[in-house]
C-alpha positions, 0 to 999 in steps of 0.5 A: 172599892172592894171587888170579888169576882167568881170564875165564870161557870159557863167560860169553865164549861167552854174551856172543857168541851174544847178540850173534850171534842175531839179533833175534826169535830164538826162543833169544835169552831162554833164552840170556840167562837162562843168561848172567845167572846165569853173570854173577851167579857170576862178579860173586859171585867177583870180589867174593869175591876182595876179601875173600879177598886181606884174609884173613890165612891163610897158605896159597895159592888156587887158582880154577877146579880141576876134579875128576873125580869119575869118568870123564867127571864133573866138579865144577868148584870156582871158589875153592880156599883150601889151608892145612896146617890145612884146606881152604876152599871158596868158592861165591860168588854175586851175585842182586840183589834179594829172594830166596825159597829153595825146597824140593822141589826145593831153588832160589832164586827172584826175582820180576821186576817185570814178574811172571816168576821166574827161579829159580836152581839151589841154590847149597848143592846145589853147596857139598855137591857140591863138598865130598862130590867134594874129600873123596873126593879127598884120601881116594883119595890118603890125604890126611886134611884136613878140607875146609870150605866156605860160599856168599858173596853179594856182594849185600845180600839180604833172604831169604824162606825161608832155614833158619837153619843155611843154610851163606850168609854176605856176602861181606864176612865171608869174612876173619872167616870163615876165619881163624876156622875155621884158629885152630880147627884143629891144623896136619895137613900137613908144609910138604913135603905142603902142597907137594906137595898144592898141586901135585897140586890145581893140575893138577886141572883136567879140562876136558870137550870143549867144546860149541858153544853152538848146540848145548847150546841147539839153537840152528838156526846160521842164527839167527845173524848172519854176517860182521863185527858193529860194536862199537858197535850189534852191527849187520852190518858192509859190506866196503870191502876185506879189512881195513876194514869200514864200520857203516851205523848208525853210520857208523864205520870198522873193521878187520876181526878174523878172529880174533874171527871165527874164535873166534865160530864155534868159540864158537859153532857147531862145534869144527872149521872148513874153509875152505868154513864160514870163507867162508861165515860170514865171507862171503869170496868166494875160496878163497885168501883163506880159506886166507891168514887161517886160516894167520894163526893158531895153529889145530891142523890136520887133512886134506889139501886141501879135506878140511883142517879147524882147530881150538883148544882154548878151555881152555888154547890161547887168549890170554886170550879171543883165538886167537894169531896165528903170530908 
């Protein structure tokens, strides 16, 4: 089976505000705590991939399909198995480590060697939710498919606390898995409502207005380095001309990305841009220049004069993980 899988935007956004926030502050563990267990997903569905590409079903995958459940809710499923028999969902995961499920409220924990816990939310809690938000889904547009879904650890755990008949399984059982529970089913979709059904799953991606992550973490943006970071040591760069920057620590040369920049800041701090706050973060001196770097880019314009403000849809307006370039 075929299987593509974007980079995930907000792990991108997190991997940046870690290398933004300075050193000392205070948001720097509650940001790098979100950014482990984002990986920890996103690992567990790449590694998940492997196994669904072995799996001998014939029907397609769909990955990041957002459902909305209602106005302004959505359930975000990261992998999607159609078939005419049923619908497969994979919750995949990657904790390292010894794992203890909690109840009261339902969470997995790991113990650090240091003595901390990080908990991590229950990853059946979300399996349901995604199930329970599918089936009412196909039952709006009188589609009757059963819909089935298991959670897929990449990680060789030991558990402390797992029920029996928790809906777990390793990722390398996926293939087993599903072609399993299809022989068990009778066909329920014509080639043509798989079709259809495909297509109508394909356009469900409901993405919400994105919030800058100095705002989900209330994060003061005066925490974060400004200007052009080194590659290397994530050190402030020195300007030797518009284009070239100089890495004191590292004693390298570098040329300036205004895109990446400009894509931090939308990451980062606030959905919109002018050409005072590109000045200011990218410690531009003069008007013009600003005004020259933002027209490099395909940016969504809005105002007049020094009232004109830019932006980009993160979702569906980037290339991969960079702002497009005016050709």
């Amino acid at each position: 089976m075929k299987v593509t899988r974007k980079y995930p935007i907000y792990l991108h956004a997190l991997e940046r505000a870690m290398e933004r926030l300075k050193e000392g502050a205070p948001e720097r563990e509650q940001v790098r705590e979100e950014l482990l267990r984002q990986e920890a997903g996103y690992f567990g569905e790449i590694a998940s991939d492997k196994y669904v590409r072995r799996s001998r079903l014939p029907g397609v995958v769909l990955t990041d399909i957002q459902i909305e459940v209602e106005p302004g809710e959505v359930v975000q499923i990261d992998t999607l198995i159609l078939t005419r028999r049923g619908i497969w969902l994979i919750e995949s995961k990657k904790y390292k480590g010894a794992l203890q499920y909690q109840l009261s409220p339902r969470r997995i924990e790991r113990r650090e060697r240091g003595g901390s816990i990080i908990v991590f939310p229950c990853p059946i809690i979300q399996l349901e939710s995604q199930i329970h938000a599918l089936e009412g889904w196909l039952e709006k547009r009188d589609i009757k498919l059963p819909v089935f879904g298991t959670v897929a650890f990449a990680s060789h755990n030991v558990w402390e606390g797992l029920p029996d008949d928790a809906p777990i399984i390793p990722t390398r059982e996926i293939p087993l898995y599903l072609e399993t529970g299809y022989r068990q089913l009778p066909e329920q979709l014509s080639m043509e409502s798989f079709d259809e059904l495909m297509v109508l799953l394909d356009q469900e991606r409901h993405y919400l207005q994105w919030i800058p992550i100095c705002k989900k973490f209330s994060i003061n943006p005066n925490h974060l380095k400004r200007g052009f970071l080194c590659l290397d040591c994530s050190g402030t760069l020195t300007r030797e001309s518009e284009r070239t920057l100089h890495c004191k620590a590292c004693d390298k040369k570098s040329k300036a990305d205004y895109g990446q920049l400009i894509l931090d800041w939308f990451l980062l701090v606030h959905p919109t841009l002018n050409n005072a706050q590109l000045r200011a973060f990218a410690k531009i001196k003069r008007k013009q220049t600003a005004s020259r770097i933002l027209r490099r880019y395909e940016l969504a314009q809005s105002g007049k004069s020094i009232g004109t403000t830019y932006t980009v849809n993160l979702y569906t307006e980037l290339d991969g993980l960079e702002i497009r370039k005016r050709g």
